[in-house]
N, C-alpha and C positions, 0 to 999 in steps of 0.2 A: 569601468566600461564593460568588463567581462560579466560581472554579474549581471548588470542590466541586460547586457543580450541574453545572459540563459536565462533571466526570467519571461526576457519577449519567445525564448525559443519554446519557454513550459507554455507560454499561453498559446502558441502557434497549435503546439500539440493535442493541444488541449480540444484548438477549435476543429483541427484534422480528422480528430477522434468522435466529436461529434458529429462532422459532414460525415464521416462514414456510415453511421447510422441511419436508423431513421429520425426524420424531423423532428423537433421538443414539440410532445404533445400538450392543447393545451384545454384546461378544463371546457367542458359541456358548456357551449352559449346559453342553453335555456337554465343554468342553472343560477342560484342568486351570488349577484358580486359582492362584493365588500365592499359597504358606504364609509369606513373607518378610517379615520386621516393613515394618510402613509406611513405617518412618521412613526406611528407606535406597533405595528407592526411588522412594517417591512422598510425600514428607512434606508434600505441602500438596493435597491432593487432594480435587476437587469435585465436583458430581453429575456433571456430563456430560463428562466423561474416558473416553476408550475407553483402554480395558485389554487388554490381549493375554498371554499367557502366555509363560514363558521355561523353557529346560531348567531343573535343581534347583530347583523351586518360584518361580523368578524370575517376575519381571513389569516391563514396561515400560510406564507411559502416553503416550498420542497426547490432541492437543487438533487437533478438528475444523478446518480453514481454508477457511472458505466462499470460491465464487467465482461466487457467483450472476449469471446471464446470461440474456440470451434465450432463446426454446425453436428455439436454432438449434446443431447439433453443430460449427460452425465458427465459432459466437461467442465473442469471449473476454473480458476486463477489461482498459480501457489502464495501463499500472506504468511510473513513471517507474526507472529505475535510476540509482543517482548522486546526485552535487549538485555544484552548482557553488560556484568558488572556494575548492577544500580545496589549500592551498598546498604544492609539490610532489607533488601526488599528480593532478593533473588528466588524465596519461596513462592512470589509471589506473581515478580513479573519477567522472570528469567524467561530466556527464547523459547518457542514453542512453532513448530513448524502445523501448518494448516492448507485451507482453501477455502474460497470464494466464489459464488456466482448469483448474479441478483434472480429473483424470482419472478422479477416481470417481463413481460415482450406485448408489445404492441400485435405485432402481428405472428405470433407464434414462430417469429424464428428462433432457433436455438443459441445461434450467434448472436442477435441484436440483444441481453439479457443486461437489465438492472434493475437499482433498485432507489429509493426514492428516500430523502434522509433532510431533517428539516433544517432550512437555512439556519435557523434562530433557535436558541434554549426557549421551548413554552412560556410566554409570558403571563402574567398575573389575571388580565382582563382577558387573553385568550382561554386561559383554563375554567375561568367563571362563569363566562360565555356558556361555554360545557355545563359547567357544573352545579350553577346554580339557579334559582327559579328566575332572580330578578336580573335583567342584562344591562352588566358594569356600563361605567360611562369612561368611555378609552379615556387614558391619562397618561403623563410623564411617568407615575408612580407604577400605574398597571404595566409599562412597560421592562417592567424589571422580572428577572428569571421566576417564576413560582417555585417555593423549596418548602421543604418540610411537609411535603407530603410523601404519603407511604408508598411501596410500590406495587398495594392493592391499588389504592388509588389512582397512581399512574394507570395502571392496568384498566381501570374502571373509565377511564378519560378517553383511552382509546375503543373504547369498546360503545363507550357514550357515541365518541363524534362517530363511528365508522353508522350507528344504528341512524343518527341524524341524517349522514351524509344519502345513505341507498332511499329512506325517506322523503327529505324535503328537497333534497336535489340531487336525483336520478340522472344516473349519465355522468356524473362528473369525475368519482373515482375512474370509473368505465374507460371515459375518456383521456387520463392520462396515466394511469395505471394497469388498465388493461381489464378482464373478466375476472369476478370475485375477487377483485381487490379490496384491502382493509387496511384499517389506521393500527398499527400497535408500536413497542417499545422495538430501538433496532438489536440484535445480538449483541453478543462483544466484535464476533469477528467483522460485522458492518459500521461496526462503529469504530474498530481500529482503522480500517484498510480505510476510510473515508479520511480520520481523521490527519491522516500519516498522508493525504494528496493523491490516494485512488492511481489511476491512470494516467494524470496529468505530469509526475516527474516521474524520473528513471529508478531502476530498482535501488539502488542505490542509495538514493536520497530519501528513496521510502524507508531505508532500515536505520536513519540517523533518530536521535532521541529525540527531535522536534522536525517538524515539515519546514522547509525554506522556507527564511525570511528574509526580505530584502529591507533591513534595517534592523531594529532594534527589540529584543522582545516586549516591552510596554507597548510596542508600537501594535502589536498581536493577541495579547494573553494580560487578561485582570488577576493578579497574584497580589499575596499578603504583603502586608507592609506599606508605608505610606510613600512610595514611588507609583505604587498602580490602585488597587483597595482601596486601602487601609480600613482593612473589615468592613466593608458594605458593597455590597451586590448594587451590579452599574445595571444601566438598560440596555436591552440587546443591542447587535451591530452598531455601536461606536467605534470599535477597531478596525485593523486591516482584518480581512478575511486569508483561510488556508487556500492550497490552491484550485479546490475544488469551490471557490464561491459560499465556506461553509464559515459561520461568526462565532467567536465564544465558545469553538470548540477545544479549548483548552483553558483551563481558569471559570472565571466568574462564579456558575454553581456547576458542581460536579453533577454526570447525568447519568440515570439511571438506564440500565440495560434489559433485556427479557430473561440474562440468564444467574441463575444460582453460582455463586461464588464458589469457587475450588481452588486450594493451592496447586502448584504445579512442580513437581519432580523436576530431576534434570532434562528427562525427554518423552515425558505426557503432562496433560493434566492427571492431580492425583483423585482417588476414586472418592473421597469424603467432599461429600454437595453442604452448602452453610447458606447464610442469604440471601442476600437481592447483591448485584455489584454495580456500582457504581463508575463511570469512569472521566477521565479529564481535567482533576483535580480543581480549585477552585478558591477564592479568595485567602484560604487559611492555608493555600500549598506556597510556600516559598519559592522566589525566584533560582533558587538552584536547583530547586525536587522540582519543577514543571517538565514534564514529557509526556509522550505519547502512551509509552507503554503504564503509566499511572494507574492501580485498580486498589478501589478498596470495599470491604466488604458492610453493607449497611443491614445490621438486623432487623429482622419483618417485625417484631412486636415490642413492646415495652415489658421489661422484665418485673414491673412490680404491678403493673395492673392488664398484660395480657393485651392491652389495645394493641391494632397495627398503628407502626408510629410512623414519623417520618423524621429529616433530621437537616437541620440549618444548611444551607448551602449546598442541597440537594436537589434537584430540578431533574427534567428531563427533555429530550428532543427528540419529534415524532421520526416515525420510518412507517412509511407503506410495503408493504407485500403482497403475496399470494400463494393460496393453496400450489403445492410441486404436483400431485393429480389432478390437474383441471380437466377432466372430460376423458370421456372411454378412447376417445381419438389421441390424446397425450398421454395415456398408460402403453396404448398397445407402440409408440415411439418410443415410449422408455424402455419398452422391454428390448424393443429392435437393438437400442444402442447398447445395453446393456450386456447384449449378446455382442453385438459389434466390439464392446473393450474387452471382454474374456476372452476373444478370438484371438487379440494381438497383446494383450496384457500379460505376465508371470509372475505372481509371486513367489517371493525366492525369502527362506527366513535366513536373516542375516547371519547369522551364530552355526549355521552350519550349511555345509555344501549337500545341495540334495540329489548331485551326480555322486555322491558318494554310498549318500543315504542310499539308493540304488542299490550299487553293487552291495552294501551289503543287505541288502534285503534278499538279493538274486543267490548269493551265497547260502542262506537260508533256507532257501526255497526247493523244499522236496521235490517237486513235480519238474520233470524236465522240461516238459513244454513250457511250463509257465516261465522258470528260472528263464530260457531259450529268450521268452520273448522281452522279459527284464534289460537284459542283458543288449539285446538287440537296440533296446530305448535307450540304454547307458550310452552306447557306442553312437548315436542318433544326437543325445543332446552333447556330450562331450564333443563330435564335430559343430555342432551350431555354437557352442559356447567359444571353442576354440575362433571361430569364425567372427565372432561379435565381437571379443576380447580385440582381433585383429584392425576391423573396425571402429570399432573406440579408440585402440593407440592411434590409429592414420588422423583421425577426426580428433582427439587433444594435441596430436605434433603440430595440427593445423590452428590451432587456437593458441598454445605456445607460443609458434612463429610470428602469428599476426598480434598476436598480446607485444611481442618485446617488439617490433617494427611498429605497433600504436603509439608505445613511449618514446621509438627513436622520432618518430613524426611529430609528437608533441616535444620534443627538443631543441628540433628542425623550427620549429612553429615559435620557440622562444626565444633562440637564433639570432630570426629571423628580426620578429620587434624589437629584438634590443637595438640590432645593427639600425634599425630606421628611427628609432625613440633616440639616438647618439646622431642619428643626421640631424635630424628637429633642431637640435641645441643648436648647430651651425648654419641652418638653410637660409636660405634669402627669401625675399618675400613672393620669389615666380616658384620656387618649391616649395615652399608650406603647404600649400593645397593638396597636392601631387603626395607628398608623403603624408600629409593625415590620412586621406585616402587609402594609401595602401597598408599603414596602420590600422585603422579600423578593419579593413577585408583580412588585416593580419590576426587581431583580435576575433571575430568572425571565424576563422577558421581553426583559430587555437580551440574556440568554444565546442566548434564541431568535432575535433579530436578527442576533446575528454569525455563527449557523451559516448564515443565509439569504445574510447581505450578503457573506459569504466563498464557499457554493455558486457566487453570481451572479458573482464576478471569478474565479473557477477555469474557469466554463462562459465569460465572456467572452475570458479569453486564451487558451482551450486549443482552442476555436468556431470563432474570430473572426479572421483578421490586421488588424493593427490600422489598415491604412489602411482598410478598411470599419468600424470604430469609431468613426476621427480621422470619417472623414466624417456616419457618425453623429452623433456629436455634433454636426457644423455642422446636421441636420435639425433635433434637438430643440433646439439653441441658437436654433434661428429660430423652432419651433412653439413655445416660450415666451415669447418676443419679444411674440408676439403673442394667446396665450392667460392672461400673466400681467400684460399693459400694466393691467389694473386694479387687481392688485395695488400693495403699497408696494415701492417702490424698493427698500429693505432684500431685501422678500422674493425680488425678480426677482435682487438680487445671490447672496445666498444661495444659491438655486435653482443657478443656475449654477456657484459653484463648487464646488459638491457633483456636479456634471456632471462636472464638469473633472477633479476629484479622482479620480472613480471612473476616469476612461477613463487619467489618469495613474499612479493602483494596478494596471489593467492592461499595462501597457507594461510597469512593473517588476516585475510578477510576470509576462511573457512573457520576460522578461532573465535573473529569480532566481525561477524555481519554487521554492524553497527559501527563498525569505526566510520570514522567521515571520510569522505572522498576528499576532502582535504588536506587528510595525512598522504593520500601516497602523491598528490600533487605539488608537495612540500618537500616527500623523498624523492621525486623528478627533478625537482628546480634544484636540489641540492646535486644530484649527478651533472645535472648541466652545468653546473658552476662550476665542478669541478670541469669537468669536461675544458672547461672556456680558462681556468687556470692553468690549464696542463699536469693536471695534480693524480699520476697513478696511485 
């Protein structure tokens, strides 16, 4: 029951996030439609799908990827990329902190920004369409991923349809992409954050090694082995989709991306550029190696005859964009903003205190007047530091507090069901109603507490380092001390380790971004049992 409400509550979110926008745009009327049976190219297809037109009556769908942000043109969204402890692969796809913001806007707001990323892996007759003189005759077969080509080619496809599309039907990018928009390959980082569920679930679930799924992974993802595969490439959208509306974004053929492959240190990408990268793995990836953070790197040529190659089970799925200086009118806003974040922005190098760096510079400093006025900026920012420091403690005792009062709530919350789930057993048939009821609103509102008490340790570890935490807690360990001394003992115990726990779920999830929200809902239901034992 729980589950199914948080997945009715992702969709709810989902559709929030689009009302708040602008309407899904949708292609140019005058432009030509696609006379091509549904089924081979878009066979699960929903209201708000942008459609585009293809040579010989083709058509391809794009699913919207919000990246809603401030009304600032240099704002973007924090994306984790990665996860930790994927064994032998940590070179490769260990954590890596980033950002996100889509390229396009309808109407040049800086807030309404995405970008556009293709329902389906390119299929066979859609890529011929493109690519070749004579146009395919759609089939069950043409609907299978096209692979083994290079990622010239890829590159050449988009560059094909984008020249067909301002051509033979004008208006259409225009229309739902916006001004000089074009067809190409998406990043890596638009194609993780899409493929991890974009905006539609909480942070949290976006840093788990696969996107939520309400059932079974076969039910999701075409992987090796004769449970899903068994070595052959299916046709697109047969499975469930992720929760952005997006198919075969994990498994089937692995997709190519625009960027050059790089290993990754423990906290950048490293400086040596190699390939083309691939991501998503794909019929030859095993049911236990399937995740999101998957990259492997695919060489551009063939080493004994120089050709650009391609390579079995490699495909690709479109992304639209747009040029970041569209028009003298959007330069001289970027610069506005630009100036806007250096106004209120600091860089601070982390490895050393540059109030210090200061005095001693000011120490140094022959000329009186100059030292004088060093000195005067030392005493300037050491007050504002002192000030902000003071500010952060008040603002993590307050995230603290409300973190360990989440968990007592979701307690409360479980409490609660069990006492009514032990009525059920004995009710009569005038109470059955009456208690399902309030079991369900009970469920309901368990649901609404973990997305709160999970928001609240994603904002505390990602906020907060946790020696302003650890010290936190020692504030409100003593401001209960002495505002719950009237309380029972029990309760001031309680109180506290629910403190403790919370500021302890932060530490491991500043360690493992990627643990599941299902561990620390596991180390709740165990304090609650205890709790309901009486077991200090």
């Amino acid at each position: 029951m729980l589950e199914r409400l948080v997945k009715i509550s992702r969709l709810l979110l989902s559709a929030c996030v689009i009302c708040a926008t602008t309407s899904i745009p949708q292609a140019d009327a005058a432009a030509p439609m696609p006379d091509w049976k549904q089924d081979f190219w878009n066979p699960r297809p929903e209201s708000d799908d942008v459609v585009l037109p293809l040579p010989c009556g083709g058509g391809v769908a794009f699913r919207r990827i919000l990246t809603t942000v401030s009304g600032n043109w240099l704002a973007d969204e924090p994306l984790q990329l990665g996860n930790s402890d994927i064994p032998g692969q940590e070179h490769s796809e260990s954590i890596l902190r980033d950002s996100i913001v889509g390229s396009l806007t309808i109407d040049e707001k800086p807030s309404d920004r995405f970008y556009l990323l293709g329902k389906y892996e390119l299929t066979r007759d859609q890529y011929d369409a493109v690519m070749k003189d004579e146009c395919p005759s759609p089939s069950d077969g043409g609907s299978l991923p096209v692979d083994e080509i290079s990622w010239f080619d890829a590159n050449r496809f988009a560059q094909r349809l984008t020249s067909w599309l301002y051509k033979e039907a004008p208006g259409a990018l225009k229309s739902v992409a916006g001004e000089k928009a074009f067809v190409r390959l998406p990043t890596e980082e638009e194609w993780e954050f899409a493929a991890r569920g974009g905006l539609t679930i909480t942070d949290a679930d976006r840093r788990k090694l696969r996107f939520p799924m309400d059932g079974s992974l076969s039910d999701y993802v075409w992987f090796a082995g004769f449970k899903s595969c068994d070595g052959s490439l299916q046709p697109v959208g047969l499975l469930e989709p992720n929760p952005l509306g997006l198919y075969d974004i994990l498994g089937n053929a692995q997709e190519l991306t625009s960027d050059f492959y790089r290993l990754r240190t423990r906290s950048r990408p490293h400086g040596q550029v190699g390939g083309a990268t691939a991501r998503g793995g794909s019929c030859l990836t095993s049911e236990e190696r399937v995740r999101t953070a998957e990259r492997e790197e695919i060489p551009l040529y063939d080493a004994e005859t120089g050709e650009a190659r391609g390579r079995p089970f490699t495909g690709l799925r479109l992304a639209i964009g747009a040029p970041v200086l569209a028009g003298h009118d959007r330069i001289e806003t970027i610069n506005r903003d630009w100036k806007a974040i250096g106004d209120t922005r600091v860089t601070i190098d982390p490895d050393r205190d540059p109030i210090d760096t200061l005095g001693e510079i000011a120490a140094a400093e022959t000329s009186d007047e100059i030292r004088g006025a060093i000195e005067d900026a030392v005493r300037v920012f050491r007050t504002e530091m002192e000030q902000r420091n003071r500010i952060e403690l008040r603002s993590a005792k307050l995230v603290v507090l409300s973190g360990g009062l989440g968990i007592r709530d979701y307690i409360l919350g479980l409490d609660t069901n069990t006492r009514i789930a032990r009525l059920l057993e004995s009710a009569d048939a005038d109470q059955l109603t009456m208690l399902r009821e309030n079991l369900n609103r009970g469920e309901e509102r368990l649901a609404v507490s973990r997305q709160i008490f999970l928001s609240a340790l994603v904002h505390a570890a990602d906020d907060f380092p946790q020696e302003t935490l650890e010290s936190a807690r020692q504030i409100v360990t003593e401001e209960n001390r002495l505002q719950l001394r009237e309380m029972t003992e029990r309760t001031q115990q309680t109180t506290q380790e629910m403190i403790d726990m919370f500021v302890e779920f932060s530490e491991t999830y500043r360690k493992r971004p990627d643990t599941p929200p299902e561990y620390f809902e596991g180390e709740i239901k165990k304090l609650f049992q205890k709790f309901r034992e009486g077991i200090r």
